[in-house]
Every structure is written in structure tokens, then in C-alpha cells.
C-alpha positions in Angstrom: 64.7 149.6 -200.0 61.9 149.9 -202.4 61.7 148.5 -205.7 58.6 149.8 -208.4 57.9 147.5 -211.4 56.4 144.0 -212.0 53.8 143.4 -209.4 53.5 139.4 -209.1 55.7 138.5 -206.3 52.7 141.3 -204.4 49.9 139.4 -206.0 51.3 135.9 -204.6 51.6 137.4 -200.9 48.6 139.3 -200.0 46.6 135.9 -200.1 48.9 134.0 -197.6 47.6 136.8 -195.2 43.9 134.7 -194.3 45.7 131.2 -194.3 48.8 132.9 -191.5 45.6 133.9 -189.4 44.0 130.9 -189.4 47.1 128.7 -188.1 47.9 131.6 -185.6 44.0 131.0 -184.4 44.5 127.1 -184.7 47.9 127.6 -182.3 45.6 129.7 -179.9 42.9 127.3 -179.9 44.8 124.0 -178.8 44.4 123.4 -175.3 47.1 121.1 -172.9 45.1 118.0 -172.7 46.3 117.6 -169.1 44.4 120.9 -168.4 40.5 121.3 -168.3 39.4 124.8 -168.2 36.4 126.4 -166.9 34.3 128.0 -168.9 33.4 131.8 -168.6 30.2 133.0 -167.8 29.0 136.2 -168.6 28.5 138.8 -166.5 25.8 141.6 -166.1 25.7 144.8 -164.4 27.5 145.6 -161.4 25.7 144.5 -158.4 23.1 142.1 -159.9 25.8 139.7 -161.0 24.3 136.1 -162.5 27.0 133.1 -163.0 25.5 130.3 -164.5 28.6 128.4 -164.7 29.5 128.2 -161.0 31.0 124.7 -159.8 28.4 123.2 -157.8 29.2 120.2 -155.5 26.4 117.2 -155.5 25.1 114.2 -154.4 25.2 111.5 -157.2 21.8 109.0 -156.7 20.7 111.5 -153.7 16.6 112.1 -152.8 15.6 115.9 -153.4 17.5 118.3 -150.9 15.9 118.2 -147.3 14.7 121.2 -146.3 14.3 122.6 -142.4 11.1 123.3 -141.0 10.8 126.5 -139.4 8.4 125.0 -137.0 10.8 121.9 -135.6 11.3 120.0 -133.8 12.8 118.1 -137.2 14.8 114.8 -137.3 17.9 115.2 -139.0 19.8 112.3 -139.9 23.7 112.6 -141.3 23.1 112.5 -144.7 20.4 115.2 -144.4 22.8 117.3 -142.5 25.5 117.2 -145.4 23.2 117.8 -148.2 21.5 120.9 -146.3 25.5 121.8 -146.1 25.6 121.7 -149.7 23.1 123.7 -150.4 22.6 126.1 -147.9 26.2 127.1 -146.4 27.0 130.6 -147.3 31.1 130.1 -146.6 30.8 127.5 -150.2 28.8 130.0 -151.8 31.4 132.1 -151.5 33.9 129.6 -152.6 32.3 128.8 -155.6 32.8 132.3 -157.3 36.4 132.0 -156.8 37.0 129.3 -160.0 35.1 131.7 -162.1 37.1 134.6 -161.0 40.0 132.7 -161.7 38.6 131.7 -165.2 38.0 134.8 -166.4 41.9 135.4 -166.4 42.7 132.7 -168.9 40.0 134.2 -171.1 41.9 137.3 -170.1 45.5 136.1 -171.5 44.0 134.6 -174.7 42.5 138.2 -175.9 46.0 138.9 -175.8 45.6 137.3 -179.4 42.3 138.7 -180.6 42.6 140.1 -184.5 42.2 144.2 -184.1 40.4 145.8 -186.1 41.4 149.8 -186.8 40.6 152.5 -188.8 41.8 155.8 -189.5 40.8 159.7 -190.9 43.1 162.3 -190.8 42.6 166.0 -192.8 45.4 168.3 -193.5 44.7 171.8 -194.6 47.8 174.0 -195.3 48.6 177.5 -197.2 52.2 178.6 -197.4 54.5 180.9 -199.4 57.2 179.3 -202.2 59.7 181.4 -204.3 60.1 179.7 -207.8 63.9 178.6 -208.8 63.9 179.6 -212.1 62.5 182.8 -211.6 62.9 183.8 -208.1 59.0 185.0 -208.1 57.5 184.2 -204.8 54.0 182.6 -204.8 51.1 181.1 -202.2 50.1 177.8 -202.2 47.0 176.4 -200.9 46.3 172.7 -200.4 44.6 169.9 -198.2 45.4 166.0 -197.8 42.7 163.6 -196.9 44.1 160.4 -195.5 42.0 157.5 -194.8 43.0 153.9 -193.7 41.3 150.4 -192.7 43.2 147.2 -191.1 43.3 144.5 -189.6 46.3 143.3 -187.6 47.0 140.2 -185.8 49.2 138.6 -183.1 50.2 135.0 -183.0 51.5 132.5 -180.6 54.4 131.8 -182.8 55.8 135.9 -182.1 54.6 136.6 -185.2 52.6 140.5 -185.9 50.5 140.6 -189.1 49.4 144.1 -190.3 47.1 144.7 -193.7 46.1 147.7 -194.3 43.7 149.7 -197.2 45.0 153.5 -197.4 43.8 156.2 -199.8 45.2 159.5 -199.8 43.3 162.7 -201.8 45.6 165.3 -202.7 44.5 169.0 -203.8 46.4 172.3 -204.6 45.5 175.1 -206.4 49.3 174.5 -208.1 49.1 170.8 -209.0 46.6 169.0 -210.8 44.1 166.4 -208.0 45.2 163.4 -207.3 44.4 160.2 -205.7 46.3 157.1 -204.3 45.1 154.0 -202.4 47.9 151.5 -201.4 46.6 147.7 -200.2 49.9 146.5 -198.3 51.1 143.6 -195.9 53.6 143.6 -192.8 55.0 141.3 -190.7 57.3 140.9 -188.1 58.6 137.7 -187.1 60.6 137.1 -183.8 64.1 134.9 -184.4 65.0 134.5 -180.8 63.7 136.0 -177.9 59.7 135.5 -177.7 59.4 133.1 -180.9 57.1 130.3 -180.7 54.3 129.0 -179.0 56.1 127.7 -176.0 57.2 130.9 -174.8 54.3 133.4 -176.0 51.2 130.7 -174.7 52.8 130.7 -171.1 50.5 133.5 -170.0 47.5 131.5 -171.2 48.5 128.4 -169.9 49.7 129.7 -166.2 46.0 131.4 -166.2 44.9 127.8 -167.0 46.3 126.4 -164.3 45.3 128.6 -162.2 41.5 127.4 -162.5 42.6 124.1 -161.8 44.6 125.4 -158.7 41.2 127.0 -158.0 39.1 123.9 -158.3 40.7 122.1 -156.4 41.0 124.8 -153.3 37.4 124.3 -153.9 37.2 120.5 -153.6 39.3 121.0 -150.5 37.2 123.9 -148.9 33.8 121.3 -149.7 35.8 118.5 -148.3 36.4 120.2 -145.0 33.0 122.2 -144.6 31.5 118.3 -145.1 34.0 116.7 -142.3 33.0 120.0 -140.3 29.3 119.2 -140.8 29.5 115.8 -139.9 31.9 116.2 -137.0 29.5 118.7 -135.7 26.6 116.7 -136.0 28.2 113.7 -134.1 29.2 116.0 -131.6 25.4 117.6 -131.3 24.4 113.6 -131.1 27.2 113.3 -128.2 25.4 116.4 -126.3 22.2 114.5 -126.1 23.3 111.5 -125.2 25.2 113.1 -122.5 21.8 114.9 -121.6 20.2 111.4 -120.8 23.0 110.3 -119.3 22.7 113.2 -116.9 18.6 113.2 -115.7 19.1 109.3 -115.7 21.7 110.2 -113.1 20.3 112.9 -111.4 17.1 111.0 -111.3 19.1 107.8 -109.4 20.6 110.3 -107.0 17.1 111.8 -106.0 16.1 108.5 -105.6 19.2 107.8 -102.9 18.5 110.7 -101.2 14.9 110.2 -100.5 16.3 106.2 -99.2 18.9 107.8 -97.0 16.5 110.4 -95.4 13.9 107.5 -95.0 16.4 105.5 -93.6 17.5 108.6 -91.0 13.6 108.9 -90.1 13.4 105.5 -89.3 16.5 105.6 -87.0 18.9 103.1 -89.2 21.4 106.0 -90.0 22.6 109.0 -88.6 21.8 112.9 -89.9 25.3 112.8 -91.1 24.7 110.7 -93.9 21.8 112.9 -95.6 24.7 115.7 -96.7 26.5 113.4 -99.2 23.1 112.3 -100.4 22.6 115.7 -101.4 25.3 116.8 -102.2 25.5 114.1 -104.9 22.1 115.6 -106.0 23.5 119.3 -106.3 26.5 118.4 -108.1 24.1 116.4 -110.7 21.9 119.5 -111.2 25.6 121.1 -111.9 26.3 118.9 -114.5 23.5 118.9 -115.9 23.5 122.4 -116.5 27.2 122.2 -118.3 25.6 119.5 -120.8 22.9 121.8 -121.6 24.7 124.2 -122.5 26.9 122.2 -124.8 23.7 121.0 -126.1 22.8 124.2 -127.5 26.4 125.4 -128.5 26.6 122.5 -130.7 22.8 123.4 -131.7 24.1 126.5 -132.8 27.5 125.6 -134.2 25.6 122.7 -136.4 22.7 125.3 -137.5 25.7 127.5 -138.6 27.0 124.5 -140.9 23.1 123.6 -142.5 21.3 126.8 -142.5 21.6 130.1 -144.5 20.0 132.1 -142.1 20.8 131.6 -138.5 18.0 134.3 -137.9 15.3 132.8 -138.9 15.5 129.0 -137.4 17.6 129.7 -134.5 15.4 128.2 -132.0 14.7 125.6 -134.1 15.4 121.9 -132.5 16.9 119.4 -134.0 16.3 115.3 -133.3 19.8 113.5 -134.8 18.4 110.0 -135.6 21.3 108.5 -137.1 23.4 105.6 -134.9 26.9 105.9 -134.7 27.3 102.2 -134.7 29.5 100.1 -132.0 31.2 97.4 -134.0 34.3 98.7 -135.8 37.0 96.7 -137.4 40.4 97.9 -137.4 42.4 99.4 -140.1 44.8 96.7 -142.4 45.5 98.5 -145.1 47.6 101.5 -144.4 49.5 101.3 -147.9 46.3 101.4 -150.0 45.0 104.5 -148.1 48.4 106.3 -148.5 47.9 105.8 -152.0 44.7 106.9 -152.0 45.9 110.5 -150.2 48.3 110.9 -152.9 45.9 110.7 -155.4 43.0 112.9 -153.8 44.7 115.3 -151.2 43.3 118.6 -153.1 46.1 120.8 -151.5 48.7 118.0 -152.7 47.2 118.3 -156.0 47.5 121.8 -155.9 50.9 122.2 -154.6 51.7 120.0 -158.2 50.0 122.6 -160.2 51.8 125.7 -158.2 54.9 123.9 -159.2 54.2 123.5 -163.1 53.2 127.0 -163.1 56.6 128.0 -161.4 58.1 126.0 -164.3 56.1 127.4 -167.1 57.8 130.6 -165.5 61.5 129.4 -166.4 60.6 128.7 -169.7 59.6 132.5 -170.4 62.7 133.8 -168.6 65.3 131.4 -169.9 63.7 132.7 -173.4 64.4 136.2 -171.8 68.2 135.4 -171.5 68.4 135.3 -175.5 68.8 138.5 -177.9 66.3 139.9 -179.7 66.5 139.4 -183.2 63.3 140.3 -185.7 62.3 139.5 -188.5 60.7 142.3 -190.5 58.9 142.5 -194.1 56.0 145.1 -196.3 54.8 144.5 -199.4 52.2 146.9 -200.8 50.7 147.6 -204.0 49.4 150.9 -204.9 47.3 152.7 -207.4 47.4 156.3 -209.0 45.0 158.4 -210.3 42.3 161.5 -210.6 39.2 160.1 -208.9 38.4 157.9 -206.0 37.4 154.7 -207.8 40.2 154.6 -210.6 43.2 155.0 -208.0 41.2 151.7 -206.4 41.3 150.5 -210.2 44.9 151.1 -210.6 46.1 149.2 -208.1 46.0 146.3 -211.5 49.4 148.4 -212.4 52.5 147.0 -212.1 53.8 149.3 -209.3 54.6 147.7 -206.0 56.9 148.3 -203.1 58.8 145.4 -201.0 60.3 146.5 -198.1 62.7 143.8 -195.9 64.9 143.8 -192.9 66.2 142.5 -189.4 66.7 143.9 -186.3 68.7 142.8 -183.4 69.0 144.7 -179.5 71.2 143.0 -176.7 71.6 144.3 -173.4 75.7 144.5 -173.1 75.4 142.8 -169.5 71.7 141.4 -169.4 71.5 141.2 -165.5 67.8 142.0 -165.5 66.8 139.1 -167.0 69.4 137.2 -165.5 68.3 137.8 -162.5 64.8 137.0 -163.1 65.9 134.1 -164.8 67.8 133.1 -161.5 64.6 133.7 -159.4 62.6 131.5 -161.2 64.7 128.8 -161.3 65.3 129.0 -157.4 61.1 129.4 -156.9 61.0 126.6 -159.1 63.3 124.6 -156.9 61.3 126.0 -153.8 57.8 124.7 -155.1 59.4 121.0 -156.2 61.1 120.8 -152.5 57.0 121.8 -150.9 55.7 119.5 -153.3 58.3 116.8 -151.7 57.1 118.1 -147.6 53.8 118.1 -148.1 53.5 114.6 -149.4 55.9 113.4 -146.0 52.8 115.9 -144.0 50.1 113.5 -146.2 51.5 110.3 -145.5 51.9 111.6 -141.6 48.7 112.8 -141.5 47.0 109.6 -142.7 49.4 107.4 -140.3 47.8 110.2 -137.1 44.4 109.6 -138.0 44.7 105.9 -138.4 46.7 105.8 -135.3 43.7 108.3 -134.0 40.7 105.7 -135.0 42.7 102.7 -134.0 42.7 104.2 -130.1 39.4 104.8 -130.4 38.0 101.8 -131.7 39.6 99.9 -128.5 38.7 102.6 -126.4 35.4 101.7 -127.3 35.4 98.1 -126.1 37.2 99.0 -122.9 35.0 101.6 -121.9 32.0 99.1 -122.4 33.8 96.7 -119.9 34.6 99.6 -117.3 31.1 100.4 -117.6 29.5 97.0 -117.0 32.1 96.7 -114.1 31.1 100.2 -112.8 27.3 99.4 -112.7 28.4 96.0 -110.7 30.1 97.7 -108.2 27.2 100.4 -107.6 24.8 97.7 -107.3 27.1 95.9 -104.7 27.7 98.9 -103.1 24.2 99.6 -103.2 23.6 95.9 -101.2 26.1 96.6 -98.3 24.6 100.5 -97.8 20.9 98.4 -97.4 22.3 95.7 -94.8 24.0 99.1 -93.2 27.8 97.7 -93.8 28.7 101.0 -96.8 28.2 104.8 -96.3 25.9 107.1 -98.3 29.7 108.5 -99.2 30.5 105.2 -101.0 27.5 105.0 -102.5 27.8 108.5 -104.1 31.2 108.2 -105.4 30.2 104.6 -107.2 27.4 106.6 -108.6 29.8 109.2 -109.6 32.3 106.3 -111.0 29.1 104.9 -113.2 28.1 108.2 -114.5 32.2 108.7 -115.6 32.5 105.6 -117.1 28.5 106.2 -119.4 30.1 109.2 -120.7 33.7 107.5 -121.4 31.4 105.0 -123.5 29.5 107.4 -124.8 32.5 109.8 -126.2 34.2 106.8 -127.4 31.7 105.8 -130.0 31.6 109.3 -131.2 35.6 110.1 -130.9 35.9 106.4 -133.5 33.6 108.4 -136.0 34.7 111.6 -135.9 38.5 109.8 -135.9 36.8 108.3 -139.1 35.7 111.5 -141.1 39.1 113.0 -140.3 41.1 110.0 -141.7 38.6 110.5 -144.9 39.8 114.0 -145.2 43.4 113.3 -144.3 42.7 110.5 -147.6 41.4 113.5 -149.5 38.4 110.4 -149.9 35.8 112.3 -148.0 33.7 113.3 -151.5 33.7 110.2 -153.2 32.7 108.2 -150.3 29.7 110.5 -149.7 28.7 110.6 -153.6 29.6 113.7 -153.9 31.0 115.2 -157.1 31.4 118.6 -158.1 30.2 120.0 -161.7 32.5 118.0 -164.3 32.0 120.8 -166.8 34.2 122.6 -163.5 36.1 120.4 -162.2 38.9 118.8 -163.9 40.4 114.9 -163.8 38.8 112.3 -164.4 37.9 110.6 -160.9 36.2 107.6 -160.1 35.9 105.9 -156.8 33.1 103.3 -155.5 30.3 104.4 -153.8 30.8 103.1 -150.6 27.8 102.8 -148.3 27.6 105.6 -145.1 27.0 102.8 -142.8 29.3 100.2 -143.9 31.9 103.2 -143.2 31.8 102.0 -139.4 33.5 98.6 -140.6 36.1 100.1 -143.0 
């Protein structure tokens, strides 16, 4: 319905239009404070791509980064070895895009509500034939419409769609005198029902919100791991040399038996038989020897692959480890606190939560779905009449106006669509609360295996210290009878063999209690903040803290 005549009611409206903007933009601009989002870098052309934004994990109080000589040897200590991780592993560099990827899709969502600007020319030209009433005379007709318009229309969280628009309109005829129109006018449509309010229409935003943070902290989990790698690989490269010296120490004892026994069969005080365990002890030390060697430079190569960015450039490059493991652990009392700890830090536990709010932002959009949809409708315009451009602008003072008002409503009859979808989301929302509830029993078991993990190896480490004390006593008594003639070259050999079983036993056991360590770490989810490491906090949301404990106080902890 249109109504023509006093204009206020018009005049009071078109203002509210800049104020209904501005609290649609306030709505779009308030952020879930639970949420921190990652900002959105800028990108440039299409293979020359430069983030500045990107996540980047760090050492808090660290010296400058260490970097490898191409020249080696170098010595490497632990801490080197994870901050060379940090900086030069190419698997986190591929990581760290994936935040701002995700990022870009919140920023994605929210230009869902960006104000749009159009405008509009359109030029009729037309000629056709009439035939007068009153005279029954038929006559051509020539004329042309020029149509212009300019607007600005606007989405808002709250389901509401604002429209103003500036038309003009030129008519000419060679039968009617020229005339012009502009009309200034205001629409909106308002939804009652289905899709009204911010807590329906911002879902989109906030699931692409929570998708950074489900991001970030794949991120912290991928770091977390790569650093446990690192270090787990590094222990293991120290465990290879060891084993090295362990090996010539005991090839060199066994080429010193030999040579006795073959003096001693020169001589006449044993028989040729005895020479061929002698040397077959030998051989079977070069053999071994050989295997350690070539676990040497496998974890050489597999540690390389953790530190370096190029594995063409320093591959021959040797490495000294100079950290100590240490060989006085204490054993592990307080089970509960570190539990805690995991459910706090796990990053996959942290991210199974945030799966599990974005499955329940997803009922709230299809339970809305389940409702009819009614709108709300409304125009008001003014418009002005005349000759000439600027007087139909002028005009637009008269008192002509049209108000036009409505609803409309649409129901599906049965609605199983979004029943059904309605019905999904509810059951994936169900799914996601009951992983959430697994995957903190798998934490909790985890932490329980790794402690029960170091706890076996932190006695395995005393144990095998006796055996090997006991071990060199028996060589060295075996050693006596062989001189005085009452032992065998045999016996001799396989307490050599017994010693050099029980160096390597003590050996992996100091390594196996700190690589049992850095996997308890990660199965804590602790591994970051106990090696000062933090990602960007313009990245990374929450608001950890946890004290800087000291790398080699680790041993006692």
C-alpha cells in the first residue's frame, strides 16, 4: 500500500539508517572473549607469498640461535640441538602456514557483513504506434528513459537487511512534456524467526574462529613433538657413541687376549686349540663394531634431518654431543599433579574441546533451522518531481512520500530437511562430547605408561651399574685362573662377552630414563614450557604460564 501526503514520518526515518549500521558493525565487531583470533596477513602475488604474521615458536631468555658450521666437526649440546630445530626444520615451516590459512577464513565469514556499495545506469529508447480514444487517429511515439541509481545496503548479525538507495529517472517524448524524478528511499527486512539474532547468524564467524584456535594448537602439538623427536634423537646419536667406545675398548681387550694366548701357545703353556676362541672373540668384535657404526651414522643422519634445512649441504658434517645425560634420578611422587598438568596442556585434548564447541555452535544454527520463516518487511521513500535535473533533487522538500509495509511467512509442510540436519548435529555433537570423554581416559593412560616407563628405567639404571661392576669382577677373576692355567681362553671370551653386554645395558639405561623422560613431557603436554619455549602470543591463544624449570634439574624431577 502506498500512501502520498505529509512527509514527516519519512523525514524522522531516513536518519535512523547511519545509527542501525553502526550497531549492526558494533554486533560484528565483538569478539568471544574465550576466543583469541589470529590476525590476517596480507598476501602478495602468487608464488612470492610473504606472511608476516606466521606463529613462531621461541626460546624465552635463550643466547642467539646456534648455527652449524659447514666445516665440523661442531659440538652440539641439547639445547643447541632444539633451538636449531626451531629454526631450521622445514616440516614446522610448513606448519606454521596452516594457522594463517585457517585465519583467513574467519576474516572470510565476517565479509559476509561488509556494507555494499552499488550503482546503477540503465537507457531505454523506444518508438511505437498508439491510436487515440477519442478520435480513433493512430499516431507514433518516440521516447527514451534514463534511469540512474546509487546505494548502499547492509547485512547485520541481528538478520536484519538495510537498503538506501538515490534514483533519478529522465523521461522524454516527443508526446509529453520532459520530466524528471529522483526518489531517496529506505528498506528493510527484518527476520522474526528463523535466522534472527546474533546467536544464529555470527555462528559462521565464530566456528571460523575456532578454527584458528583448533589450528594453533595442532601447531603447539606438531612443535611439541618435532622437540621430543629432536631430543630423543639426539640422546639416541649420544647412545651410538658411547656404544662406539664401548666397542674399540672391547675389541682393543680382545686383541690384547689373543696376542696372551698365542704367547702363551709359543711358549708351550697351552695348546693350538685355544688360539681359535681368542680369535674368534676378536672377529666377532670387529662385527660389532661395524653394526655400531652404522647406527652411528643413521642417527647422524636422522638427527641432521631434525636440525638442518638442507641435508645437502652438511651431510658429512660430524657432530660432538657434549651434553651428560646424568645418572642420579629420583623417582616420580606425584602422579596426580602431572595428570592435571596433561589436562591442562595436552594440545590434541585441547583441541578435541574446541571440535566439540564448534559441533555445538552447529546445533544452534540448525535448531534455528527447525523454526518458520517469518519476515519482517518495510520502504519508505520520498520523491521529487520536476523539469530539470537539480529541481526534481529540490523537490524532494514536497510533501509526497510512499510507505510501504508487510510480513511474510514460508513453512515447509513436513520440514524433514532440516530435521534431519538438525538430528545430525545433535548426534555429531554427542559423538565429539563422548571423544572428548576417551581421549582424556587415553591422557591419563598415557601419562600413567610413561611414568610407569621412567620408573623401570630409572631402576634399570642402578641395576645395570651393579651387573656391570659384578661383570668386570668376574672377568678379572676369570682372567686370574686362565694365567695360573686353571680357565680356558673359551671362559675368558664369554666373560668378556658378558662385560661388554652388561657396558651397553648401562649405557642404554641412562639414555632409555631420558628419553622415558621427554616422552612423559609430551604425554604432560609440558614439553614447551619446560624448555622456554612459547609460541607468538599475538598467535597463540590462552593465557599459559608455567615455571621455567632448569634442563638439568629435569633428571631429578
Amino acid at each position: 500500500m502506498k500512501f502520498y501526503g505529509r512527509s514527516k514520518l519519512v523525514t524522522c526515518v531516513l536518519p535512523v539508517l547511519p545509527v542501525l549500521l553502526t550497531v549492526g558493525c558494533a554486533l560484528l565487531g565483538e569478539k568471544d572473549t574465550h576466543i583469541s583470533l589470529l590476525p590476517t596477513p596480507p598476501m602478495e602475488a602468487d608464488y612470492d607469498v610473504s606472511i608476516t604474521e606466521i606463529p613462531q615458536p621461541r626460546m624465552n631468555n635463550a643466547e642467539p640461535l646456534f648455527t652449524v658450521s659447514e666445516n665440523g666437526p661442531v659440538d652440539l649440546s641439547i639445547e643447541q640441538a632444539v633451538m636449531l630445530a626451531i629454526q631450521n626444520n622445514r616440516d614446522l615451516h610448513v606448519q606454521q602456514i596452516n594457522p594463517v590459512i585457517a585465519g583467513t577464513f574467519e576474516q572470510i565469514e565476517r565479509g559476509e557483513y561488509d556494507p555494499e556499495v552499488f550503482v546503477g545506469l540503465e537507457y531505454v529508447e523506444e518508438r511505437s504506434s498508439e491510436t487515440a480514444r477519442s478520435t480513433g487517429t493512430q499516431f507514433n511515439v518516440e521516447g527514451s528513459d534514463t534511469v540512474s541509481s546509487a546505494g548502499l545496503r547492509q547485512k547485520l548479525p541481528t538478520g536484519t537487511t538495510l537498503e538506501a538507495t538515490i534514483d533519478h529517472r529522465r523521461s522524454l517524448s516527443d508526446r509529453t512534456p520532459e520530466q524528471e524524478s529522483a526518489r531517496v528511499g529506505l528498506s528493510l527486512t527484518q527476520s522474526l524467526l528463523q535466522g534472527f539474532g546474533p546467536a544464529v547468524n555470527l555462528v559462521s564467524i565464530r566456528q571460523a574462529d575456532l578454527e584458528t584456535l583448533a589450528s594453533l594448537y595442532e601447531l603447539r602439538g606438531f612443535t611439541e613433538t618435532l622437540l621430543g623427536n629432536t631430543e630423543i634423537a639426539y640422546w639416541n646419536y649420544l647412545l651410538a657413541n658411547q656404544e662406539i667406545e664401548i666397542f674399540e675398548q672391547s675389541l682393543a681387550v680382545a686383541r690384547q687376549q689373543r696376542d696372551e694366548v698365542e704367547l702363551h701357545i709359543e711358549v708351550g703353556t697351552l695348546p693350538a686349540v685355544e688360539a681359535a676362541a681368542a680369535r674368534a672373540e676378536v672377529s666377532r668384535r670387529g662385527q660389532d663394531l661395524i653394526d655400531a657404526r652404522s647406527l652411528l651414522e643413521e642417527n647422524r643422519l636422522r638427527l641432521l634431518r631434525h636440525i638442518s634445512s638442507d641435508l645437502t649441504g652438511p651431510v658429512d658434517l660430524r657432530i660432538n654431543p657434549i651434553s651428560q645425560p646424568g645418572t642420579d634420578p629420583e623417582p616420580v611422587t606425584d602422579l596426580a599433579d602431572r595428570l592435571q598438568l596433561a589436562e591442562r596442556f595436552r594440545p590434541d585434548l585441547r583441541e578435541a574441546v574446541v571440535r566439540l564447541n564448534q559441533n555445538r555452535l552447529v546445533t544452534i544454527v540448525t535448531r534455528n533451522g527447525l523454526l518458520p520463516r517469518l519476515e519482517l518487511f518495510m520502504t519508505l521513500g520520498k520523491t521529487g518531481f520536476a523539469d530539470t535535473f537539480s529541481d526534481s533533487f529540490r523537490e524532494l522538500d514536497g510533501n509526497t512520500y510512499d510507505v510501504a509495509a508487510g510480513i511474510r511467512f514460508s513453512q515447509f509442510i513436513r520440514n524433514r530437511a532440516a530435521e534431519g540436519r538438525d538430528l545430525a548435529a545433535r548426534a555429531s555433537r554427542r559423538q565429539a562430547a563422548e571423544a572428548v570423554a576417551n581421549l582424556r581416559q587415553l591422557v591419563q593412560l598415557d601419562v600413567k605408561l610413561a611414568i610407569n616407563e621412567l620408573e623401570r628405567a630409572r631402576q634399570q639404571i642402578s641395576a645395570s651399574r651393579a651387573t656391570r661392576i659384578l661383570q668386570e669382577e668376574t672377568l678379572n677373576a676369570e682372567k686370574e685362573r686362565f694365567n695360573v692355567g686353571s680357565s680356558t681362553a673359551l671362559l675368558v671370551a664369554q666373560a668378556q662377552r658378558d662385560l661388554l653386554a652388561s657396558q651397553i645395558a648401562e649405557a642404554e639405561a641412562i639414555i632409555s630414563y631420558r628419553i622415558a623422560l621427554v616422552r612423559l613431557f609430551l604425554a604432560e603436554g609440558s614439553l614447551l614450557e619446560r624448555r622456554g619455549i612459547s609460541l607468538d602470543p599475538k598467535g597463540f591463544p590462552g593465557n599459559y604460564s608455567f615455571p621455567n624449570i632448569d634442563w638439568r634439574s629435569d633428571i631429578t624431577r
